[in-house]
N, C-alpha and C positions, 0 to 999 in steps of 0.2 A: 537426428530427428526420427521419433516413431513414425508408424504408418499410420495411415485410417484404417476403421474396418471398411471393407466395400460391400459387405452384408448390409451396417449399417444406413451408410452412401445409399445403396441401393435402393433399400427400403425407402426410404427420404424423397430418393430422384424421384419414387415411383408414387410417392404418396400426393393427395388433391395440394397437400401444405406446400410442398417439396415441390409440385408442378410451376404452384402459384407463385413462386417464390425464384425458381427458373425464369418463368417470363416476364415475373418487372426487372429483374437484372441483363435479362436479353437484351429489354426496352430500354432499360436507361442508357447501353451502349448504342442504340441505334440512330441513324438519321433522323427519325419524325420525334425523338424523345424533343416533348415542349418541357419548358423550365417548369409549368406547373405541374407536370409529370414527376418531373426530377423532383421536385421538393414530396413530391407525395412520398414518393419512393424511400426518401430518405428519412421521413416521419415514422414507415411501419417498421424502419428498422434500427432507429435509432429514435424511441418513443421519450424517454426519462429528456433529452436534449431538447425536446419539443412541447411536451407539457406546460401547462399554463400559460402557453404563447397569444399575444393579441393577436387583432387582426392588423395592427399597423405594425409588429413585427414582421406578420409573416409579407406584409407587405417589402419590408424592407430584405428578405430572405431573398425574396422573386428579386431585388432590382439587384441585389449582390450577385446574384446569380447568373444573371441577363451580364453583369458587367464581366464578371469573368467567361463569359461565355467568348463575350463580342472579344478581349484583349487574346483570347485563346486561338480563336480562328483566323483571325487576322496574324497572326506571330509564329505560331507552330509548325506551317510550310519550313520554315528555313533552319528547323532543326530536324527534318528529315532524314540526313545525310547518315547517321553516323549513333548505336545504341545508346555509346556514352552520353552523345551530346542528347541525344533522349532521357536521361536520368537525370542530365545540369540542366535541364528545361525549368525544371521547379526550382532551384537556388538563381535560377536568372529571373523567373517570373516574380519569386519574394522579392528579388532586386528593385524591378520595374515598381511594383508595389508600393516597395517602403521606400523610394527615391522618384525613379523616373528619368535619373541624371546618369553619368556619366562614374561615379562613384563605385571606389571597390567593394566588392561586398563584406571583405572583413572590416573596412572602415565606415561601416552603416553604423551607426547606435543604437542599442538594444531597445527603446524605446518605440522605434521604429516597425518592431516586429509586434510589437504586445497587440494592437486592435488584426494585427494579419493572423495570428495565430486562434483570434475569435472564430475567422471565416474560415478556421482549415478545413470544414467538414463542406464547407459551398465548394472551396476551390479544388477538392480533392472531388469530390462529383464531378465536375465538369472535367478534371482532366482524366478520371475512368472513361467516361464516356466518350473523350477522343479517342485515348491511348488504354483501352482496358486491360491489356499485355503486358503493362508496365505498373501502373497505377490503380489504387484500389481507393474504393469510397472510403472516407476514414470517419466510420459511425462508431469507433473506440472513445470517443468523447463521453464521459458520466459510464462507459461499459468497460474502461480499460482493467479493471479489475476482473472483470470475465475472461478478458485476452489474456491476462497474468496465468487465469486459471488453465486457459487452453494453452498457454508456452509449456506449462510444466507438464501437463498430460501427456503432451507431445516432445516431451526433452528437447524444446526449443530456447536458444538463445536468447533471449530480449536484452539490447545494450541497453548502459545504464542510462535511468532518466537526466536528465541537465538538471542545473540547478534552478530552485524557483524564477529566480530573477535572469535567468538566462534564455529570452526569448528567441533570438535568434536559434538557438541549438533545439529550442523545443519545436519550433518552425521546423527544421529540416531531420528531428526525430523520426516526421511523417514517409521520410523516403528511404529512412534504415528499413522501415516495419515494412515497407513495399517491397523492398527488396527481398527479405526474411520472408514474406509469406508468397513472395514470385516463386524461391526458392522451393518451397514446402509445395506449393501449387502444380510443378512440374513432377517433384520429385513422388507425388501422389498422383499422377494422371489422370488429373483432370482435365475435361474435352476442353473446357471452356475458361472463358474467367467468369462469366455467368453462372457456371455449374460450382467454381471455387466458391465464387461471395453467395450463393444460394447456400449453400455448405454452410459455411463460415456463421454467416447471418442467418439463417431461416434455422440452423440445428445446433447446431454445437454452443452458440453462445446463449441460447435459450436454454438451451440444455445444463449449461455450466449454472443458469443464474437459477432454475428452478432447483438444481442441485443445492445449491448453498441457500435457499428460500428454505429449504425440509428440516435447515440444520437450525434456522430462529430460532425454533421452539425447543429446542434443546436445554437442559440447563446451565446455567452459568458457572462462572466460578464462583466459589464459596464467598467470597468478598474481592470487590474490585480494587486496584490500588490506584489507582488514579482517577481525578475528577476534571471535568473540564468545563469552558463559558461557552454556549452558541446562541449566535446574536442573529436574528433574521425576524420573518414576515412569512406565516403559512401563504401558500397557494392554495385555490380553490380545492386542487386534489392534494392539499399535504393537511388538509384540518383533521380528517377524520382516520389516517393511513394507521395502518397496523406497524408496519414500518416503511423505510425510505430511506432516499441517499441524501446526505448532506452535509457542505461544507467543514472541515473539522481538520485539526491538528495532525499532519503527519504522523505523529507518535503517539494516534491514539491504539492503546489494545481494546479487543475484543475483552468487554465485558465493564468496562471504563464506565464513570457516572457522568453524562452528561448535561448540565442547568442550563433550560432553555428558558433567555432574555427575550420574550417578543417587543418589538420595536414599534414605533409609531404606527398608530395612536395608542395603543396598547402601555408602552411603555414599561411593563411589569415580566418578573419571573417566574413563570407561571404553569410550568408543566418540567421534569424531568425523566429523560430520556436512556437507555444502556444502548454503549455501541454494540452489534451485532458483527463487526468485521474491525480486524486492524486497521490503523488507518493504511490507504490506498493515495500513492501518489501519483497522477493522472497527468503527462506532461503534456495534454490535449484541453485539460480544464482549468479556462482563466485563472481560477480562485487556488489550484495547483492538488490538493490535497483534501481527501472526504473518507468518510466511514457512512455504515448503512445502523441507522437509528432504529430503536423497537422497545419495546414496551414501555412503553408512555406514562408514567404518573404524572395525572392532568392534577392541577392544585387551581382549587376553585376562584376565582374572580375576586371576594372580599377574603378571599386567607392569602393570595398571590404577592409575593412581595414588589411594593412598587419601585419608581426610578427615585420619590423624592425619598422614601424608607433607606433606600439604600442610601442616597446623598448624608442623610442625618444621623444614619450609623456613626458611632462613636468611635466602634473598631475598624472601621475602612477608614475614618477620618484620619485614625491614628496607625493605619498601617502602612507599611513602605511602600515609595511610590513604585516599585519596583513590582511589573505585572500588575498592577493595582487597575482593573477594568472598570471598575467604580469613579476614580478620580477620572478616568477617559472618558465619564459619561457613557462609555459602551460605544462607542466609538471606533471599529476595526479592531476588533476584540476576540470577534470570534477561535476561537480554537486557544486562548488562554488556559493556562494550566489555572485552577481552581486548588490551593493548599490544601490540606488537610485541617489547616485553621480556619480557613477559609469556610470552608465545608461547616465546618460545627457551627460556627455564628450564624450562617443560613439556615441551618437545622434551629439554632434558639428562636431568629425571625419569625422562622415562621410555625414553632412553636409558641411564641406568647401572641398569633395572630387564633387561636387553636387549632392549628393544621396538626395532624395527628400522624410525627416525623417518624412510628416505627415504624413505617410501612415502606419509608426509605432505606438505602442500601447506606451499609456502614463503611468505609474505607480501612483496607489492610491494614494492621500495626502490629508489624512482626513483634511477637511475646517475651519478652526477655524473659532470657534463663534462672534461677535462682544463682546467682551472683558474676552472672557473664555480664561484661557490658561490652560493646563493639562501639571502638570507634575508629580504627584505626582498621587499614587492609591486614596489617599482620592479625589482628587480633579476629580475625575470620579464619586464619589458616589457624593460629594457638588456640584459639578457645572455642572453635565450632568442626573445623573440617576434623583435624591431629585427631581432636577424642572420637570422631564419630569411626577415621578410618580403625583407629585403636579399638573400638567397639566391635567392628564388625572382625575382629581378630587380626589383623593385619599390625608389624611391626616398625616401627618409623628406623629409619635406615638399611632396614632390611628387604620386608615388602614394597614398601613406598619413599622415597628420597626426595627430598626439596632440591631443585632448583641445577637440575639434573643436564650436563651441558652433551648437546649431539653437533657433532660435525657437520657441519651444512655447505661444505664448497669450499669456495673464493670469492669474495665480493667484489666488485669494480676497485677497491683499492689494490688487490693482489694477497690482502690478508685472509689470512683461516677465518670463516665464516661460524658463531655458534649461535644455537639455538639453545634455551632456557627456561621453560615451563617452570611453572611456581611448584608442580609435584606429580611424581610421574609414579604408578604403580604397577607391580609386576613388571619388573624390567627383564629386558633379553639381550642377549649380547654382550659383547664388550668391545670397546676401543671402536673402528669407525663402523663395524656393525650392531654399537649400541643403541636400543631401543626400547619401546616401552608399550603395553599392552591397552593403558590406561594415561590418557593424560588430564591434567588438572588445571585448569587456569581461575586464580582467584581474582576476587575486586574485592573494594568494600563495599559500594552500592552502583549498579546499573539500573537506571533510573528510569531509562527508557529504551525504547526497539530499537536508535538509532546505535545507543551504547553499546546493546546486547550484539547488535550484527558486528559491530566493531573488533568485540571483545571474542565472537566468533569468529572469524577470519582468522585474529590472532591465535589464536589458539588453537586453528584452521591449519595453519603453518605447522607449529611445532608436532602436532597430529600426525603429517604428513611427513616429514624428516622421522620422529621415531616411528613410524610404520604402526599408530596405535589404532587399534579396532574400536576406541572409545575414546570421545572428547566431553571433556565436562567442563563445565562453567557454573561458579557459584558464586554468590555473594552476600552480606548479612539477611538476605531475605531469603535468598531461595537457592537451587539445584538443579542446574538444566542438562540431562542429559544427551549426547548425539552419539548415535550407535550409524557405525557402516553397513549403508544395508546392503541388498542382494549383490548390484552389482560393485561392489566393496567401495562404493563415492558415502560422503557424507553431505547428508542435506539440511540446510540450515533450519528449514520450517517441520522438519520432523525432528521432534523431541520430545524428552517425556519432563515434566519439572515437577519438582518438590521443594513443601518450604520447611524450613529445618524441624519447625514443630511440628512437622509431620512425622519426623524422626523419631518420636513416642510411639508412635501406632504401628506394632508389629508388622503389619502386613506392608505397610508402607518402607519399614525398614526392610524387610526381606528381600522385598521389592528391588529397591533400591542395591543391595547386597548382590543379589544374583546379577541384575545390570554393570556392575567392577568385578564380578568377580569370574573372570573369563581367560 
């Protein structure tokens, strides 16, 4: 873990924000804190969770709150004793929660956890303000993507999220992250745990999120390659937003076309949206996964394609039910991948409605080459990588080798372990001190962020056993480089990519050239 700066700290502690921001987190750990204290508390600092709320919600906030208050007080004398049994307070409290009974906790059913994991931000308040030494308010809810940002600033660990349907594990995620930032909180010395979550909450996660607000307006990529459905119902402050976070596909990238379905009474398609952020998997929010939405093309009311226009389409009629959000009615749709066929027939819609579709973004289709066709993974390393590395002068079996094996161990069986890249360049060595300076992992198509991290890892590996300063990953579309940086790690969100028609444009190739050729 980095450090803080305590310049910055300082400044903070000492600033009217950084005072104000001290004393509600004083006050939420203290005796006279009322619950409708505590709910204020947790609205200025976890705003996006609290938006658009009734009055019969927040109604319903104060009595969730009041309940864990009263089950907290009466129960937590008798875990006094003992630090551990202070951290299994929370896996015994989800207990009492999702049972009551008598029942093991691995023998609860996951079903059990999904409405407890709504309240983690009520029940996580109230056990800051018994136990604030141990436990921190968990306003990461709709912000966990700022916490992303702050783990990596700080070369902090975050374990991996559970899986969607995995309530239980998401439930007790909440006491890894407690743990992780006890850790960080001491190891920076701080006075207080008031002075940490002032820190935490009042600078740094403001600070991360105006950070990546500066980057919106940035431009995009040249054409996005994926398109997606989002099904909802503006809120009072979502009608007119410049941008915003919302529900969306895990595997959306940054810059991705999004076609926003509004729902009843609406019922029509009627505005599209570009995501501004990867998607963000949030193991705190219901829905599990979102991206932050922006530049809005509104499609006026009588051009808007309706639910029955869509019903009577010819070509949803007759396309496979498979993804088919139309035949769902729109129906828990949201985050549907939207084809590239898809895409054009909404484009004709609402062209012969006269909505004027140049002003829409076009979807990638990588250029075929004058007589390359790719369909196959070889036919990525024969017909796109071979010539480009041959291009840039390098010799096949000389400079660069397929399928290049390095000695990796012993595996659990007792047998020689190897390792196998699709093509390794610049090698060094030989026999069990062979290596490679460049390594090369192909696919024929990674389709999405979930693939690409997959196919990084792998290729992650073989990186590391040949000792190479460079991992590449390409596929019929594109070229993702990873260079070792300073401290010689390689980091998966830093890379540079290139898509093969880029490989016409000098600079790009040179580019490209100098990054292999080390």
């Amino acid at each position: 873990m980095k450090k803080i700066s305590k310049i910055n700290w300082g400044l903070f502690k000492e600033s009217p924000k950084g005072q104000e921001a001290i004393v509600k987190f004083s006050k939420l750990s203290s005796a006279d804190c009322s619950i409708e204290e505590m709910l204020s508390i947790a609205k200025s600092f976890s705003p996006l969770y609290f938006c658009n709320v009734t009055s019969k919600e927040e109604e319903y906030f104060l009595k969730i709150l009041q309940e864990f208050d009263d089950a907290i007080s009466n129960t937590l004398p008798e875990f006094f004793d003992d630090e551990e049994d202070l951290w299994n307070y929370y896996s015994w409290l989800l207990k009492e929660f999702a049972t009551g009974d008598d029942s093991q906790f691995e023998d609860i059913p996951q079903s059990k956890f999904k409405y407890i994991l709504q309240d983690n931000i009520f029940l996580s308040t109230i056990l800051h303000a018994y136990l604030p030494s141990y436990y921190i308010p968990n306003y990461f809810v709709l912000q966990f993507l700022y916490l992303n940002r702050f783990a990596k600033k700080y070369e902090i660990d975050l374990p991996k999220v559970p899986n969607r349907s995995d309530y239980k594990n998401r439930c007790l995620y909440y006491i890894e992250i407690c743990k992780i930032l006890r850790q960080f909180r001491e190891e920076n010395g701080f006075d207080s745990p008031a002075d940490f979550c002032a820190y935490l909450y009042g600078y740094e996660l403001p600070l991360i999120k105006e950070e990546m607000e500066s980057d919106y307006s940035a431009p995009k990529p040249i054409q996005p390659e994926n398109a997606w459905i989002l099904v909802g119902n503006y809120g009072e402050g979502e009608k007119n937003m410049n941008h915003g976070l919302w529900q969306a596909n895990q595997l959306t990238s940054k810059g991705d076309v999004l076609l926003f379905y509004e729902k009843s009474p609406v019922k029509k398609l009627n505005a599209i949206w570009i995501a501004l952020e990867d998607g963000v998997v949030d193991p705190f929010f219901h829905y599990y996964s979102y991206t932050i939405i922006g530049d809005k093309i509104e499609i006026p009311n009588d051009k808007a394609i309706s639910f029955d226009e869509f019903k009577n389409c010819e070509y949803f009629k007759n396309r496979s039910k498979e993804g088919n959000y139309v035949r769902k009615n729109f129906q828990d749709v949201s985050g549907w991948a939207v084809t590239s066929s898809d895409y054009k027939e909404i484009k004709r819609m609402l062209e012969d409605k006269g909505f004027d579709t140049s002003i829409l973004p076009s979807l990638y289709e990588p250029k075929k080459r004058v007589g390359v066709n790719i369909e196959l993974e070889a036919d990525v390393s024969n017909k796109l990588l071979v010539p480009l590395l041959e291009e840039m002068g390098w010799k096949r079996d000389v400079d660069f080798k397929a399928e290049v094996e390095f000695p990796a161990g012993r595996g659990t069986t007792g047998h020689q372990m190897e390792k196998r890249p699709d093509f390794c360049l610049h090698l060094t060595g030989k026999d069990k001190d062979l290596g490679a300076k460049v390594v090369i992992e192909v696919k024929l198509w990674m389709k999405n962020n979930e693939e690409i991290e997959a196919n990084y890892y792998q290729g992650l590996s073989y990186a590391k056993w040949g000792n190479a300063q460079v991992l590449v990953l390409c596929d019929k579309n594109q070229i993702r480089v990873y260079e070792r940086n300073k401290k010689g790690e390689f980091d998966k969100n830093n890379r540079v990519r290139f898509r093969w028609e880029e490989m016409e444009n000098l600079e790009k190739f040179n580019e490209l050239k100098r990054m292999l050729n080390i």
